[in-house]
Legacy VTK file of the C-alpha trace (Angstrom):
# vtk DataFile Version 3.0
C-alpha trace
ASCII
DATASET POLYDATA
POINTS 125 float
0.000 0.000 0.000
1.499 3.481 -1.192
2.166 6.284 1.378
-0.840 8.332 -0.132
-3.319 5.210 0.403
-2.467 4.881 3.770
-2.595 8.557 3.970
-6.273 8.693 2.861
-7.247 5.609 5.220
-6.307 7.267 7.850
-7.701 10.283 6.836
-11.200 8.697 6.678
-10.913 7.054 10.298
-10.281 10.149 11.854
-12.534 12.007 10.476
-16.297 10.855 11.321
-17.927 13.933 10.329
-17.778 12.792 6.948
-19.089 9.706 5.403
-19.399 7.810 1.917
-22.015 7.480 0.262
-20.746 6.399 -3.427
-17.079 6.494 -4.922
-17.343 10.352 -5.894
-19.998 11.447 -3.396
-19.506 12.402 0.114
-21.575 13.827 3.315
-19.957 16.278 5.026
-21.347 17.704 8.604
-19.236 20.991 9.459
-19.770 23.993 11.490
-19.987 27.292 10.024
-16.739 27.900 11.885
-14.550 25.260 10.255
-15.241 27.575 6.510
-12.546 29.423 5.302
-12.595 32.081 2.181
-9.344 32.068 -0.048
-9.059 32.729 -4.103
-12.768 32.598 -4.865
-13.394 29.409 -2.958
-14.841 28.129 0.043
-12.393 25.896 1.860
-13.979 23.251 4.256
-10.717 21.479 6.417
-12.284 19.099 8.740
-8.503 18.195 10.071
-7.059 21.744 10.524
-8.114 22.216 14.094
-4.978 20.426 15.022
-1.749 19.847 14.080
-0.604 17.251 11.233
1.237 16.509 8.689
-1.723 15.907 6.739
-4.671 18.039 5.578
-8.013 17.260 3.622
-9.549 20.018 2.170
-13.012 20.182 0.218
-13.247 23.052 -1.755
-16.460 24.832 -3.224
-16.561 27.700 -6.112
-17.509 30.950 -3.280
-20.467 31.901 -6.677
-21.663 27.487 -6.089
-21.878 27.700 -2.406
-23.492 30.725 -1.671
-26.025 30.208 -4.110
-27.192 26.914 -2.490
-26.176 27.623 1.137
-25.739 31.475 1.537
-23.194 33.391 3.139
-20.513 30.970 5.088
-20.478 33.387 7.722
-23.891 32.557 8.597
-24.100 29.204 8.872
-23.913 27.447 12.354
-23.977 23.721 11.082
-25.100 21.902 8.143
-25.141 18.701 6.243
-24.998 18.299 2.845
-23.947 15.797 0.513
-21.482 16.318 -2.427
-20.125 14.834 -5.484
-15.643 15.436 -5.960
-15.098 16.813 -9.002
-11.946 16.370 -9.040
-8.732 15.872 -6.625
-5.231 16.835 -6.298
-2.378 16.105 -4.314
0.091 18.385 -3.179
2.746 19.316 -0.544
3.404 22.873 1.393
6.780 23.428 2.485
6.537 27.292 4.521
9.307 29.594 2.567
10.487 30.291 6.569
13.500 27.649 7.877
12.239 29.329 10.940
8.869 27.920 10.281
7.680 24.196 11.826
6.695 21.681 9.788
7.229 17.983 8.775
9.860 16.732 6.945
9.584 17.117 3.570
6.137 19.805 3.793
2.244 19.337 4.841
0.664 16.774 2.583
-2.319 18.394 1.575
-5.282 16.369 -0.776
-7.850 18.831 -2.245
-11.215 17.527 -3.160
-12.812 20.281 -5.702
-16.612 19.883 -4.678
-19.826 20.763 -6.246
-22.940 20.436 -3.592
-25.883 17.836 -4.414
-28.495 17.842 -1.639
-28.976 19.870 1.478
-29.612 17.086 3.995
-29.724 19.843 7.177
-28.693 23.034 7.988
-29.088 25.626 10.746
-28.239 29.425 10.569
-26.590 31.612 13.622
-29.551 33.914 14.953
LINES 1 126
125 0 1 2 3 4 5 6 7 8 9 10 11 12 13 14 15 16 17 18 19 20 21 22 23 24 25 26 27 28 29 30 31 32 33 34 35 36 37 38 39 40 41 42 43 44 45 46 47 48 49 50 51 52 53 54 55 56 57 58 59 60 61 62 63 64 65 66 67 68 69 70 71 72 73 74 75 76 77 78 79 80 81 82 83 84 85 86 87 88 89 90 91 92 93 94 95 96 97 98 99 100 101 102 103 104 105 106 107 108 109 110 111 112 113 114 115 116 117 118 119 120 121 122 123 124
């Protein structure tokens, strides 16, 4: 088994806010706090709470999500399901040797989202 299979095994066992539903769709459950805005997008890290040399991200178009969900900022929790569009790998070594992180960078896997179904959701009053 390859380092990025075990990598994404691991990934899924750790994070149980998020289960399978077909090979390219997914249910997420986040809180509105755990969205980030950055280049257009909507950036969902489940793992990024903590530290690790590996981060999952699942990324939205910021046009995509706020049509079907409204503004990030308002949402409390939700559940929704999604299909991956498409994934890529790739590692982030910080420009600073003053910096912390893992030998040889953060391992990062990007899942490029587009959302299916709202299966709950709850805004901040």
């Amino acid at each position: 088994m390859t380092n990025w299979m075990t990598l994404l095994i691991f990934t899924i066992l750790i994070n149980s806010s998020i289960s399978y539903t077909s090979e390219n769709e997914k249910v997420l459950q986040f809180n509105g706090n755990r969205l980030s805005e950055r280049k257009g997008n909507i950036i969902y890290c489940p793992n990024c709470n903590r530290k690790s040399a590996h981060y999952t991200h699942y990324i939205f178009s910021n046009s995509h999500f706020k049509k079907i969900l409204g503004d990030p900022k308002e949402i409390d929790s939700a559940k929704i399901r999604v299909k991956i569009i498409e994934t890529k790998y790739r590692t982030y070594k910080p420009k600073s040797q003053y910096e912390q992180s893992p030998q040889g960078g953060f391992r990062i896997i990007e899942h490029y989202c587009k959302i299916i179904k709202i299966i709950k959701i709850e805004k901040k009053d």
